[in-house]
VOGU-3710 file (C-alpha; in Angstrom, 3 decimals, decimal comma):
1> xxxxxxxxxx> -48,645/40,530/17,591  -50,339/41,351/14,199  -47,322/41,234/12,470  -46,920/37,474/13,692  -50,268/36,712/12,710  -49,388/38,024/9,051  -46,998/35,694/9,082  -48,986/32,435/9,951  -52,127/33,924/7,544  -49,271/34,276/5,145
11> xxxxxxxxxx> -47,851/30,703/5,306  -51,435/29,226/5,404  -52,068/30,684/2,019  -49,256/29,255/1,019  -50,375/25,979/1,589  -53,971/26,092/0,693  -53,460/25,336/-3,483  -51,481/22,277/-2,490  -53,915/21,099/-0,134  -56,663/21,939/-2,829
21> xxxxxxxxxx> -54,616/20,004/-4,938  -53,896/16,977/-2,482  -54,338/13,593/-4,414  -57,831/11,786/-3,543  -57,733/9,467/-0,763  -57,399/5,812/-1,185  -60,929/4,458/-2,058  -61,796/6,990/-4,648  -63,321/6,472/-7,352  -61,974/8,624/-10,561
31> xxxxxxxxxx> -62,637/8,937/-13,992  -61,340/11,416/-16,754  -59,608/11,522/-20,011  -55,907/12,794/-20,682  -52,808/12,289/-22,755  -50,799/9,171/-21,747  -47,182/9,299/-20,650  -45,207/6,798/-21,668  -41,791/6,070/-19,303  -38,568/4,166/-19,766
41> xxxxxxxxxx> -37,430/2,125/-16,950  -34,505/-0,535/-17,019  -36,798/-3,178/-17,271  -39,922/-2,691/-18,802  -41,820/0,937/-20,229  -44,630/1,947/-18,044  -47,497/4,321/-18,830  -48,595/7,134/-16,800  -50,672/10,397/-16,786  -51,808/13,332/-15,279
51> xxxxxxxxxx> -55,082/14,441/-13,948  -55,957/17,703/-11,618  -52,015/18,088/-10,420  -51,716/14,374/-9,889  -49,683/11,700/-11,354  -50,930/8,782/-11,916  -49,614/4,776/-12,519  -51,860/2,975/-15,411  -49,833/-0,289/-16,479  -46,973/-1,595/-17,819
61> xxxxxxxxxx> -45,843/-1,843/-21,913  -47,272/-5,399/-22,606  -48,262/-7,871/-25,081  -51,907/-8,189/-26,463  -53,145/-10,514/-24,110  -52,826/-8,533/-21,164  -56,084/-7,957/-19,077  -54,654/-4,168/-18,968  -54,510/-3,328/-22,272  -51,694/-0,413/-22,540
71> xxxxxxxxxx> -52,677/3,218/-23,839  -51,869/4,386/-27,257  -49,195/7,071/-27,758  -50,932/10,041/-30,034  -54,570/9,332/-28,700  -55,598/10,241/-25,141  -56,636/7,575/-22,859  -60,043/6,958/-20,759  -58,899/5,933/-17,175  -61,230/4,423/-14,601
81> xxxxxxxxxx> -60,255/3,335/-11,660  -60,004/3,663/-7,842  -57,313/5,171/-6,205  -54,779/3,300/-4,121  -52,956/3,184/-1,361  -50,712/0,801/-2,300  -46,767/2,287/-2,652  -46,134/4,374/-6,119  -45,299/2,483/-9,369  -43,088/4,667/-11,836
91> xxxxxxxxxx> -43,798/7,567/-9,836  -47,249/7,527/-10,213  -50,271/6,455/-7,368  -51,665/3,488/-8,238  -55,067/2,444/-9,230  -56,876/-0,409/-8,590  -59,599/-1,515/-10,644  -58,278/-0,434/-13,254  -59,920/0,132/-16,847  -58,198/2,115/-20,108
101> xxxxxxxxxx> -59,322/2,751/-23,365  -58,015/4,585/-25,971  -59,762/7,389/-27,285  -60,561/6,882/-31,416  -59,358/10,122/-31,960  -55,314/11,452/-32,650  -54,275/14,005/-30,699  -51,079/15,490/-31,709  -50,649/16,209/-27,921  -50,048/13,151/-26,940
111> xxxxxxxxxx> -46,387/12,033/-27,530  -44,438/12,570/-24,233  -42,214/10,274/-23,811  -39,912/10,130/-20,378  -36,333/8,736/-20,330  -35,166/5,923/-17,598  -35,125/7,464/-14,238  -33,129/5,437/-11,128  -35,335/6,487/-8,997  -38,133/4,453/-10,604
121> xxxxxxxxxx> -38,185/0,301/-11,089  -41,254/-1,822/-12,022  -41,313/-5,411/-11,661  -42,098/-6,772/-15,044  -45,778/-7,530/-14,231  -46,613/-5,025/-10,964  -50,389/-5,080/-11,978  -51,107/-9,131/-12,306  -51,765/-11,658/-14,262  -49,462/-8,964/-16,442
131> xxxxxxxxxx> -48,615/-10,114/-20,111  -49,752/-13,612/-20,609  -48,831/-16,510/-22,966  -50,019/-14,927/-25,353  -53,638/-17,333/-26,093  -55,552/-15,955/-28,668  -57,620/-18,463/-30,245  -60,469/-19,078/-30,135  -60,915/-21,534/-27,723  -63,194/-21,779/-25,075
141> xxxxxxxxxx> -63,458/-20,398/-21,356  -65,956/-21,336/-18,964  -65,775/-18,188/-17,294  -67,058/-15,970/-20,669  -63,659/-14,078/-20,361  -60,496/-13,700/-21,438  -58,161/-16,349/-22,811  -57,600/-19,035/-21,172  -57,205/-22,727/-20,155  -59,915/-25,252/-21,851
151> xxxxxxxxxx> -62,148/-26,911/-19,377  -60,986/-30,645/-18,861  -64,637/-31,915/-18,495  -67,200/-30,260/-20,601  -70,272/-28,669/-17,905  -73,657/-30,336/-17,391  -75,551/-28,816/-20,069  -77,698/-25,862/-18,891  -81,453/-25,871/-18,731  -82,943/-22,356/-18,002
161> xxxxxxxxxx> -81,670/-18,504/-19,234  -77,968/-18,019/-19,714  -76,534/-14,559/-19,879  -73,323/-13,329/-21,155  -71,905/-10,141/-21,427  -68,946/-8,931/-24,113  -67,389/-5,285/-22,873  -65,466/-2,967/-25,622  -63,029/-0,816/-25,824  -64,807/3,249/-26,325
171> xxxxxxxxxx> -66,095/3,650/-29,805  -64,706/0,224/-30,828  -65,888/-3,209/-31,962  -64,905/-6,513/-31,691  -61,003/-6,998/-31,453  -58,385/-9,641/-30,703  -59,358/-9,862/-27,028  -63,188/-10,977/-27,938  -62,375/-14,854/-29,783  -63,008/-16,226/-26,151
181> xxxxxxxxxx> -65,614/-14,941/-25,112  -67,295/-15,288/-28,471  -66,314/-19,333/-28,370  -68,180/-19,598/-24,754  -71,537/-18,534/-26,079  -71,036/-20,810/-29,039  -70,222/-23,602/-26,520  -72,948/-23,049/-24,269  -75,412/-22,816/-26,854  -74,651/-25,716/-28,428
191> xxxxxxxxxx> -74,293/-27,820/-25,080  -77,685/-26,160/-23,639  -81,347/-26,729/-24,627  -81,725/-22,681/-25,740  -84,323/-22,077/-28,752  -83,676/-18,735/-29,133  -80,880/-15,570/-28,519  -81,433/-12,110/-27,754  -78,439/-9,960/-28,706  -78,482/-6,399/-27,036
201> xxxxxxxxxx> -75,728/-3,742/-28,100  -75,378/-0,822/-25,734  -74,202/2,514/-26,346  -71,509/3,407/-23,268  -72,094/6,223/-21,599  -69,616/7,726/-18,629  -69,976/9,820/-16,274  -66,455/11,054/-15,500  -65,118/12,619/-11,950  -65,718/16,572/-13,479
211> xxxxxxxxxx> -68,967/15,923/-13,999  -68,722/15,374/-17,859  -71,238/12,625/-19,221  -69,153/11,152/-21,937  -71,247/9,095/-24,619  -70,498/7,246/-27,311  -71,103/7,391/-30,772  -74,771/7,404/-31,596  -74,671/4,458/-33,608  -72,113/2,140/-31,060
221> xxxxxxxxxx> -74,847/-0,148/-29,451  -76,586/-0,872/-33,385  -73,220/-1,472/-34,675  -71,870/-3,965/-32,039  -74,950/-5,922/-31,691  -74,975/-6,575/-35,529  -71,168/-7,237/-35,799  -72,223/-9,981/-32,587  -74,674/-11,355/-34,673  -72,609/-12,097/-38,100
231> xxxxxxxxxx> -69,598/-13,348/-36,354  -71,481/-15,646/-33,927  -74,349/-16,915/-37,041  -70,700/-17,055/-38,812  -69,336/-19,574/-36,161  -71,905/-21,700/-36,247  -74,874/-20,478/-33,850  -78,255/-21,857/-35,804  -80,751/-20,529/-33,024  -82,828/-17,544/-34,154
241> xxxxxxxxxx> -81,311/-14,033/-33,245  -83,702/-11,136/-32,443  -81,022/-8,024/-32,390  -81,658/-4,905/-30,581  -79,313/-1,947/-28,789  -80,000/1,342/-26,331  -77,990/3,757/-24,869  -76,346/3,427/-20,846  -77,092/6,989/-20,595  -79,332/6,642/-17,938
251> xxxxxxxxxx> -77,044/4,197/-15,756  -74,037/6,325/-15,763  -72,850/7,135/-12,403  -69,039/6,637/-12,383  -69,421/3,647/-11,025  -67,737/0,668/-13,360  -69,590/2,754/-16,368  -67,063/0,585/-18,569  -69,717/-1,990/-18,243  -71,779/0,157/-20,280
261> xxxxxxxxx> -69,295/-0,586/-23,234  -71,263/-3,728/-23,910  -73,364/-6,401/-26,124  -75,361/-8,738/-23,693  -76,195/-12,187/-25,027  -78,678/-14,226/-23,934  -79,621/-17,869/-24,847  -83,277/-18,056/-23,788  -85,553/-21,542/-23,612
//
């Protein structure tokens, strides 16, 4: 009798790291930072990496207008996201929601590189809309986002507060993926009755799933709202700019702290 209960004590140990281990259950929200992996498939490269014993699927190799902008290989990668049930991609669990930035930094650690495995296929764009045309000018976008389509009929010109926000990649500034949103606050200040903008830089701040708050640089929120500022008086906007920045320290939960990567415009009466 004891000996058989050695036995089941026995396997139960056996399983308790892999059960510690388990991946998070769909609905999860995660956050940490870690080298990328980048693997070959047949049809298009996929990126992956690993986090607390788990694989994990980020997006596909694409082009520059992509509204998943790809890791870099030699710099780890900030991944937010929440987990998935939806079926593996590249042998990784999925996450929706997802949001990557590369870290500023070069880490010599991250290089791995996986060959083409059978066992793994991607569609070309498993995580849409996927690589796009390819619009990068600036040209405008009623919805303040990414490229796209020109509105065939311009809006009724607005009366009251307008808001718009501009997010950032961690520790960077403006980049290819900003012309758009850029154009729509030159479009709707120029079609509205504002007399005045307030441009507010904020300093990102995340709080990721080990409990690390993860800030960045002290001067980020200064140094966005002022690039803001020149590019948009550079443009074309006349109305009189009062520039300020903080931190999101405060407001980081894990919780869509990307949003805390930010300069928030507003055209004011």
């Amino acid at each position: 009798m004891r000996a058989a209960q050695h036995v089941r004590f026995a396997a139960v140990a056996l399983l308790m790291p892999s059960l510690l281990l388990a991946a998070p259950a769909p609905g999860t929200r995660i956050s940490f930072v870690s080298c990328p992996i980048l693997r070959d498939t047949r049809s298009v490269p996929c990126w992956l990496s690993d986090y607390q014993s788990e694989r994990y699927y980020l997006t596909i190799q694409s082009d520059v207008s992509a509204e998943v902008q790809p890791p870099l290989m030699g710099h780890q990668v900030l991944v937010e996201g929440v987990v998935s049930d939806a079926k593996p991609i590249c042998g990784g669990v999925v996450l929706s929601q997802v949001h990557l930035s590369a870290m500023p930094e070069i880490d010599a650690n991250c290089r791995e590189e996986l060959p083409a495995d059978d066992r793994y296929t991607v569609d070309f764009a498993p995580r849409p809309p996927g690589p796009s045309g390819g619009r990068l000018a600036f040209t405008a976008d009623p919805s303040g986002g990414g490229a796209g389509p020109a509105p065939r009929q311009a809006p009724t010109p607005a009366t009251g507060p307008q808001k718009f926000d501009v997010y950032f990649d961690f520790d960077k500034g403006v980049s290819f993926r900003h012309p758009s949103a850029l154009s729509s606050i030159l479009n709707a200040a120029r079609r509205g009755t504002a007399k005045r903008a307030v441009i507010t830089g904020v300093r990102g701040a995340h709080k990721l799933s080990n409990g690390t708050l993860l800030l960045e640089a002290a001067n980020t929120g200064q140094r966005r709202a002022e690039e803001i500022a020149r590019l948009l008086a550079g443009a074309g906007l006349t109305l009189p700019a009062e520039v300020k920045w903080t931190s999101g320290e405060k407001d980081a939960d894990g919780v869509d702290d990307w949003k805390s990567r930010r300069v928030t415009v507003e055209l004011l009466p």
